[in-house]
N, C-alpha and C positions, 0 to 999 in steps of 0.2 A: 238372262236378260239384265244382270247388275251393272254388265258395265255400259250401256245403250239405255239412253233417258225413255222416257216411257214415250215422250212427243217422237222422237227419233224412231224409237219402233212402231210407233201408230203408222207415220209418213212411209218405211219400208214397207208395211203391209197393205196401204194403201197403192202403194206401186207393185204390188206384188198382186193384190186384188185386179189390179184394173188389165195387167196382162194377164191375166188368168180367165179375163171378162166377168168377173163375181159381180152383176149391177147390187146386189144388197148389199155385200162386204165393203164395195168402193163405196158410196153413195153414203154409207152410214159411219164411215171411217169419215171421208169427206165433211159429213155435217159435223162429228164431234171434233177436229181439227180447226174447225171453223168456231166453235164452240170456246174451244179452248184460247185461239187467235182473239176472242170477245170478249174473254176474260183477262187477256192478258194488257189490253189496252184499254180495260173499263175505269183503271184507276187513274188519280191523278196524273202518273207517269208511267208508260210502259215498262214492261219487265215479263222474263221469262217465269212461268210457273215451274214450280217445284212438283216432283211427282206426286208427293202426297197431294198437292192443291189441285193436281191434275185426275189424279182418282176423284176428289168431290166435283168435280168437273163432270167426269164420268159420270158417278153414282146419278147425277141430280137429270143430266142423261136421260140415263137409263128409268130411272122414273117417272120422266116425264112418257116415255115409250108405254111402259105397263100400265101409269094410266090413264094411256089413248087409247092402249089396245082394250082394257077394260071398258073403256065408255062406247067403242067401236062396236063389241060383243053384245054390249046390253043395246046398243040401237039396232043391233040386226045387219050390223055391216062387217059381216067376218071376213071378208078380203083385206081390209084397212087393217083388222083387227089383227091379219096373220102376219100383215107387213110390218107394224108396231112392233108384234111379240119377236120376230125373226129379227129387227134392228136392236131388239134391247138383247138380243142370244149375244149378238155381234159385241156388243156392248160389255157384255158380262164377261167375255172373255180376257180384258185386260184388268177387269176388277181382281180384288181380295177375293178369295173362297166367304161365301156369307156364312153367318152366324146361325148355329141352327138356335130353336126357340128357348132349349134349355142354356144352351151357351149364351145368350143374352140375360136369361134371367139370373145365371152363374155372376155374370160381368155386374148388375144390379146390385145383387146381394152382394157382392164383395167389394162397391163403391160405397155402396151403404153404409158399412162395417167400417171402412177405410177411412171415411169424411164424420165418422161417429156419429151420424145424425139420424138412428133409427126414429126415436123415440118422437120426431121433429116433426114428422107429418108433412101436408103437401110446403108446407114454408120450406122444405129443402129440397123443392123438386128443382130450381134453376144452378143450385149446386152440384147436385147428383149431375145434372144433364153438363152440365160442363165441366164436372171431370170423366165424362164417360165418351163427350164428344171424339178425341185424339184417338179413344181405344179403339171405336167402332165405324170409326171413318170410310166406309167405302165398303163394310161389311156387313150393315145390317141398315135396314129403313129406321131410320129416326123416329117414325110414327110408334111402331115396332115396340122401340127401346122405351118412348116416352110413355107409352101405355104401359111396361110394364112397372117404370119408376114408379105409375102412380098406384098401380096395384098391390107394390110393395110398403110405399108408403103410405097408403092411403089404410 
C-alpha cells in the first residue's frame, strides 16, 4: 500500500465495495471520504490531507462509531449498536495496529524519562501529551494515553 495514498486506496475500495454490493463497506468508506473531503476544505484554503492527517481523520471516525455504539448498547438498541460496531471494524482496517495497554504505558514511561520531567507532577501533563501526540496517532485512544500520563505522573 506505500506506493497508493491512503485516500486513493479508501476511493478503490469504495468501488471495489459497491460492485461487490458490500452496503456497510460502501456506505462507511462513503462517509469517511466525505469526512476526509470536510476536512480538507475546513481550513482557510483547500489542500490535500496528508496520510498521517488522514489516519486522525480516521481514528476521530472511528470513535465517534464506538461511542454511538456504546450509548446504542446502554439504551437497549442493539441493532444501531451492531451497525456502529461493524462501521468502526470497516474503519479499523485502514488504521495502525492499536497499542496494547502495556505498550502505551511503555510509550509514557519512556516520554517521561525522555522530556526529564518525572519529578514534575501534573505541571508536565501538556508536555508529556504533546510529545507523545506524533507517536500514538492513530494507535491508541487519547483518553487511554491521557489517563495513563496522569497515573504516571500523578
Amino acid at each position: 500500500m506505500d506506493h497508493v495514498n491512503l485516500k486513493d486506496q479508501l476511493r478503490s475500495d469504495l468501488t471495489t465495495a459497491m460492485k461487490a454490493r458490500d452496503e456497510v463497506r460502501s456506505s462507511t468508506l462513503r462517509m469517511v471520504l466525505t469526512a476526509i473531503t470536510n476536512a480538507e476544505v475546513s481550513g482557510k484554503q483547500a489542500r490535500e490531507l496528508s496520510d498521517d492527517e488522514i489516519i486522525g481523520v480516521l481514528s476521530s471516525e472511528a470513535k465517534k462509531r464506538r461511542e454511538a455504539a456504546t450509548a446504542f448498547a446502554e439504551g437497549g438498541r442493539a441493532e444501531s449498536a451492531a451497525k456502529e460496531t461493524a462501521e468502526a471494524a470497516v474503519i479499523a482496517d485502514y488504521l495502525p495496529a492499536q497499542l496494547s495497554e502495556a505498550e502505551i504505558a511503555a510509550l509514557v514511561t519512556e516520554t517521561i524519562a525522555e522530556l526529564g520531567v518525572a519529578g514534575d507532577g501534573m505541571k508536565a501533563m501538556g508536555r508529556v501529551m504533546g510529545a507523545l501526540q506524533p507517536r500514538i496517532r492513530g494507535r491508541a485512544d487519547g483518553g487511554a494515553v491521557s489517563a495513563e500520563v496522569k497515573r504516571q505522573l500523578g
